[in-house]
C-alpha angles and dihedrals in degrees: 000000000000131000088245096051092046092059090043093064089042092054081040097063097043098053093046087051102056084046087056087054090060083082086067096058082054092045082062109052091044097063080041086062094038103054089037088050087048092050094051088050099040077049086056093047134019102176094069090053091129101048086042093056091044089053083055102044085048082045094048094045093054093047102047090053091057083057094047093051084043089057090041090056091058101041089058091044097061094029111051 
């Protein structure tokens, strides 16, 4: 390989892996829209206050491992 090729799969990669980074803004946002939804609803209605937390806490897990595959993404992306 070239000199110039080398340095255009390194700009490649960083720049793919910034891309890959942009998952964990949604992630975010996500657990943002999960916990607001759960206090409206814990507001409505008080007495279901435990079904309602272990629904958050099921809503926050699954959106927090689309933010972890998002960071091992890029992660492999800049690294291998």
């Amino acid at each position: 390989m070239t000199t110039s090729q080398t340095v255009m799969i390194l700009v490649a990669k960083k720049i793919g892996g910034g891309l890959a980074t942009i998952g964990l803004a949604g992630a975010g946002v996500g657990i943002g829209v999960v916990f607001g939804a759960f206090l409206i609803a814990y507001s409505n209605n008080i007495k279901i206050k435990d079904e309602l937390f272990a629904y958050t806490l099921l809503g926050f897990a699954l959106t927090e491992a689309i933010a972890l595959f998002a960071l091992m993404m890029a992660f492999l992306i800049l690294f291998t």
